[in-house]
Backbone as CSV, one residue per row, in Angstrom:
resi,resn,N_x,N_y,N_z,CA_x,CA_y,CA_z,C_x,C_y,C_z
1,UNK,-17.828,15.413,-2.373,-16.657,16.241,-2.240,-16.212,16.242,-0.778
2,UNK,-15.053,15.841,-0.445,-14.622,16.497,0.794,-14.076,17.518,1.332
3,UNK,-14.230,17.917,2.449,-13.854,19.068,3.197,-12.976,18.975,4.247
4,UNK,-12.429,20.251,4.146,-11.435,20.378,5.436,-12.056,19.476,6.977
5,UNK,-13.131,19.685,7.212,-13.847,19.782,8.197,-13.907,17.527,8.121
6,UNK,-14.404,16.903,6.845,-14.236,15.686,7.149,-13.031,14.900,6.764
7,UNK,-11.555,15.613,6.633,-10.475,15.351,6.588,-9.999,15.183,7.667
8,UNK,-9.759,16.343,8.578,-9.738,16.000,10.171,-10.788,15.323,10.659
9,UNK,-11.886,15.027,10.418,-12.628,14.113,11.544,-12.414,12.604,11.016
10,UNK,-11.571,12.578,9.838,-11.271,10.854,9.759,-9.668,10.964,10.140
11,UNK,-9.076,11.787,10.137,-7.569,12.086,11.114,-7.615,11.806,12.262
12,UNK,-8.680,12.487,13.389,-9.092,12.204,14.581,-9.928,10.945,14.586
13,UNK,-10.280,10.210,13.920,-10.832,8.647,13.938,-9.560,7.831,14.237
14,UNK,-8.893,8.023,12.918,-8.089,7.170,12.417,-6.388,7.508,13.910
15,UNK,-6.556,8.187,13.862,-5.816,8.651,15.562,-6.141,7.614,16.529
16,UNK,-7.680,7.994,17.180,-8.180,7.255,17.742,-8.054,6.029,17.798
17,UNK,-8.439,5.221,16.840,-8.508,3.971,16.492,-6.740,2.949,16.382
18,UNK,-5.802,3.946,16.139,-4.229,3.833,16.632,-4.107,3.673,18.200
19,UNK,-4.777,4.411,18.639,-4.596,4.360,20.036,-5.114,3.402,20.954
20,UNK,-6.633,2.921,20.295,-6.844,1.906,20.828,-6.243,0.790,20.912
21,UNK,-6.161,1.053,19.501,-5.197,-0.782,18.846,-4.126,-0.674,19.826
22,UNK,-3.282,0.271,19.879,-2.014,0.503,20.631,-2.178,-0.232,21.911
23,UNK,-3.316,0.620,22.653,-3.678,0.175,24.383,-4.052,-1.806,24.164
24,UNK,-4.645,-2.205,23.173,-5.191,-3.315,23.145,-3.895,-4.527,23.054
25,UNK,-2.968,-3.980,22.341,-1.749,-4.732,22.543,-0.801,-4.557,23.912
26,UNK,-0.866,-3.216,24.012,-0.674,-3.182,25.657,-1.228,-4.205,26.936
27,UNK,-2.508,-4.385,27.229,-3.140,-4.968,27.650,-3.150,-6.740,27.498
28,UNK,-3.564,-6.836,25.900,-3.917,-8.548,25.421,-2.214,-9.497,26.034
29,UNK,-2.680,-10.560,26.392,-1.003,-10.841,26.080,-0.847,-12.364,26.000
30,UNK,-2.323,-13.292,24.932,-2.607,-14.331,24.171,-1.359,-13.919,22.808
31,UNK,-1.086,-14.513,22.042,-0.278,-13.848,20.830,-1.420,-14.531,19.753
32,UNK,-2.117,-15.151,20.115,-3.370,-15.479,19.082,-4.375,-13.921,18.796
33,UNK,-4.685,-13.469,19.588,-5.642,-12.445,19.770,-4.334,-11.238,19.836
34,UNK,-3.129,-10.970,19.607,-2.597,-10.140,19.608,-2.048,-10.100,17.905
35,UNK,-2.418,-11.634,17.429,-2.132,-11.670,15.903,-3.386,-10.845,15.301
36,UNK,-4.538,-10.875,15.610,-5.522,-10.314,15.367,-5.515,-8.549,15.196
37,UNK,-5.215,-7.831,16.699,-4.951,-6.539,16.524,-3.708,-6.230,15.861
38,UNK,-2.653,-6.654,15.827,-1.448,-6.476,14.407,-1.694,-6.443,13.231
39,UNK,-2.843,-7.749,12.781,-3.641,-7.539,11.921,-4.531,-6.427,11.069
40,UNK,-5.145,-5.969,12.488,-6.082,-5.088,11.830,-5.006,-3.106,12.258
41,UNK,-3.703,-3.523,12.430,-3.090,-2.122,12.447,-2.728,-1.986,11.369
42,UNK,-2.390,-3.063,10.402,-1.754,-3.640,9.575,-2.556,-2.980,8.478
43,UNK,-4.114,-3.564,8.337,-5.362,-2.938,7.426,-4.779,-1.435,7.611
44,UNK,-5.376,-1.055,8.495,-5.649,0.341,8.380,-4.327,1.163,7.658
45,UNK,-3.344,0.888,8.042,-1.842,1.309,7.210,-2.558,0.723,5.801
46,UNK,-2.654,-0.096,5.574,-2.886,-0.850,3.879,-3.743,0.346,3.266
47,UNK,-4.999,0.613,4.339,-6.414,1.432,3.546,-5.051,2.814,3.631
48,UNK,-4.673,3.310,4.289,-3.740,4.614,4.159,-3.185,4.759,3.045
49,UNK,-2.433,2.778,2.833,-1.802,3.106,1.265,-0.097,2.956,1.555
50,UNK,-0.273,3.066,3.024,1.331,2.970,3.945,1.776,1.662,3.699
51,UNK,2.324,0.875,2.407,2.381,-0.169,2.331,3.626,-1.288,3.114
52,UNK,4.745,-0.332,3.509,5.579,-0.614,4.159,5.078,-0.988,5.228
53,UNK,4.641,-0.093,6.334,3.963,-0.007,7.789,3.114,-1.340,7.577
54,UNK,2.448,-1.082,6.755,1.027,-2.597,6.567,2.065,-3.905,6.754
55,UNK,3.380,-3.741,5.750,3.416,-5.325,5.625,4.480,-5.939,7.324
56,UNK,4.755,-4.573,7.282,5.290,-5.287,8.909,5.158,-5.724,9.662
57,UNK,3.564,-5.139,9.819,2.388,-5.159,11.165,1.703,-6.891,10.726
58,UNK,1.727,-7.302,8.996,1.034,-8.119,8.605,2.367,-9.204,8.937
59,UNK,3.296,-9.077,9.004,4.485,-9.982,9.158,4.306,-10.143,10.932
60,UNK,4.644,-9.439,12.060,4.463,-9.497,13.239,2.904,-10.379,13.551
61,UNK,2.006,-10.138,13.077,0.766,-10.858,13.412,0.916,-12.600,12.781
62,UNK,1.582,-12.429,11.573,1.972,-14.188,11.190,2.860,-14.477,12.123
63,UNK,3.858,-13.989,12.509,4.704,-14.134,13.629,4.408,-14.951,14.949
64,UNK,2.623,-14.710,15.094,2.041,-15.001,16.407,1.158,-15.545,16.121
65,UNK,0.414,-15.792,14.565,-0.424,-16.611,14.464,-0.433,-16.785,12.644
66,UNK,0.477,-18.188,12.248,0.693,-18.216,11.216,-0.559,-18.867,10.294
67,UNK,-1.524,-19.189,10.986,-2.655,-19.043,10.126,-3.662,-18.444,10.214
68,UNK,-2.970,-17.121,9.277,-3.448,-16.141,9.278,-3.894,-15.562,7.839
69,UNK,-5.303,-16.106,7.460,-5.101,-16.129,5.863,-5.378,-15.173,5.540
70,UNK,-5.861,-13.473,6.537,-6.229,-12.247,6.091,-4.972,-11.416,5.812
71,UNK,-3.986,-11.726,6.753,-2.936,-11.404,6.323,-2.181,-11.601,5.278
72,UNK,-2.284,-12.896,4.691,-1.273,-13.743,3.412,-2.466,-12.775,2.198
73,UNK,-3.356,-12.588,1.926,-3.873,-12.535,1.259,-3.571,-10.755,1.348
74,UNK,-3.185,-10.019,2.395,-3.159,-8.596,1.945,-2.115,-8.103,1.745
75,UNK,-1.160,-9.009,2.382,0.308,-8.640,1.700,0.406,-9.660,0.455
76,UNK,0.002,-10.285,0.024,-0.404,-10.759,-2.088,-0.648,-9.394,-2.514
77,UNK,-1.757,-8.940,-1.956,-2.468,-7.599,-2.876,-1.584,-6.599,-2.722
78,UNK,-0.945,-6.508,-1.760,0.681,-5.155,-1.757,1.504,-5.655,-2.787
79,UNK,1.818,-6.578,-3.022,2.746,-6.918,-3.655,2.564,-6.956,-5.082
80,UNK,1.493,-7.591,-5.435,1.016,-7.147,-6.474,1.023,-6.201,-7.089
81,UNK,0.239,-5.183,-6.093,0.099,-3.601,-6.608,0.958,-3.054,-6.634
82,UNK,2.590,-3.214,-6.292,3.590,-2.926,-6.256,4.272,-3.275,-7.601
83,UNK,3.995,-4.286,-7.043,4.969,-4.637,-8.514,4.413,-4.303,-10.009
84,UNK,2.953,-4.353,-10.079,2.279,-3.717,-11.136,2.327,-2.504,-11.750
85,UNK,2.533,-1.696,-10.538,2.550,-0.371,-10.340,3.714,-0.592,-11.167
86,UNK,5.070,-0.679,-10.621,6.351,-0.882,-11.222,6.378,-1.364,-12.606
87,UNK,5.867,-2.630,-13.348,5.689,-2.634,-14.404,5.180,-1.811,-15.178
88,UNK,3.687,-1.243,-15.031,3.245,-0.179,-15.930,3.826,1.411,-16.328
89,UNK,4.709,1.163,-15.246,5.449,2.412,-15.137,6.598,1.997,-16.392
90,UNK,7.124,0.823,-16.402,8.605,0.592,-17.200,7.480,0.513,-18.382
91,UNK,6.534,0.096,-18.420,5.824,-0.070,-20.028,5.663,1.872,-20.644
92,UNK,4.955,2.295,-19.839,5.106,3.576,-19.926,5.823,4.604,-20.497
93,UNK,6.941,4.027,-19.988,8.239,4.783,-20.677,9.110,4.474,-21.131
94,UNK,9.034,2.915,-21.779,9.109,2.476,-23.163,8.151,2.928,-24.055
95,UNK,7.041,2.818,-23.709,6.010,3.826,-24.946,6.676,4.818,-25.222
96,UNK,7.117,5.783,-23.879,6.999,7.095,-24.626,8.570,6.878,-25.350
97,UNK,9.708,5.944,-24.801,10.409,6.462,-25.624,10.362,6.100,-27.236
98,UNK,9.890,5.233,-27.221,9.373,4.659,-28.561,8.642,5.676,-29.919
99,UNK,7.620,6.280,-28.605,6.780,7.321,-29.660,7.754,8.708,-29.575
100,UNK,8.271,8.794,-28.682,9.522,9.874,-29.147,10.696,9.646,-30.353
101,UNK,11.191,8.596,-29.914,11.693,8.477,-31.484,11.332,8.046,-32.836
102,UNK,10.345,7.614,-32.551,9.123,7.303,-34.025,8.985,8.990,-34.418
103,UNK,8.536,9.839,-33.480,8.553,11.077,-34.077,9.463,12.118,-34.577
104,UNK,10.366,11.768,-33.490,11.810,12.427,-33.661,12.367,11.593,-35.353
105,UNK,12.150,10.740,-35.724,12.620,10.333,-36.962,11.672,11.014,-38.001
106,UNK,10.125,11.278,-37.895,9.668,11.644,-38.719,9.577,13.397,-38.841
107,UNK,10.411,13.781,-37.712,10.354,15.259,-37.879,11.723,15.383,-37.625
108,UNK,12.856,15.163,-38.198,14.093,15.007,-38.165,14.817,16.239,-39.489
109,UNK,15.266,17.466,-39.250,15.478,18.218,-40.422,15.840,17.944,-41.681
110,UNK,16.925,16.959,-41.232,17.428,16.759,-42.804,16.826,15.245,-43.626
111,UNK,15.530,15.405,-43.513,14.503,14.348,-44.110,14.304,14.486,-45.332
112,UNK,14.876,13.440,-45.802,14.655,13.392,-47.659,13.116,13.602,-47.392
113,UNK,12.634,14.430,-48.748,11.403,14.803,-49.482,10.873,13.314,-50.041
């Protein structure tokens, strides 16, 4: 179970760890090794779930180092899950409208006996 208490201390990680990345692109100024930390700003937005933020950071790092197969491979899995997401959702509610009017016909008032 989590707690208030290890909600903020992965807030204040995950802070942290922004800031570094931040200073590290500040600093680096190879675009090979700067594809790398874009990369991994990129993850951490992905593990958030921030899928927008992820694929930008994953686009800027191909930008500077196009073979980059951690990247191609995590914006596949956004996209995927996106679009999946999106499908199961339209299946969804074709079910329900389906089983709504399957029922709505069988509980319809003026139903011959």
């Amino acid at each position: 179970m989590t707690t208030v208490t290890d909600v903020s201390s992965i807030r204040r990680k995950l802070c942290r760890s922004f800031t570094e990345y931040y200073e590290a692109m500040r600093l680096e100024i190879d675009p090979y090794d700067r594809s790398y930390i874009l990369y991994n700003i990129g993850f951490i937005h992905t593990s958030n779930g921030e899928h927008t933020k992820a694929l930008e950071y994953y686009f800027r790092a191909l930008e500077r180092n196009p073979f980059l197969p951690q990247a191609f491979n995590n914006m596949t899995v956004i996209y995927h899950y996106v679009v999946l997401f999106h499908y199961y959702i339209y299946i969804y509610i074709y079910i329900f409208l389906c089983l709504d009017f399957e029922i709505a016909k069988y509980n319809h008032p003026h139903k011959e006996c």
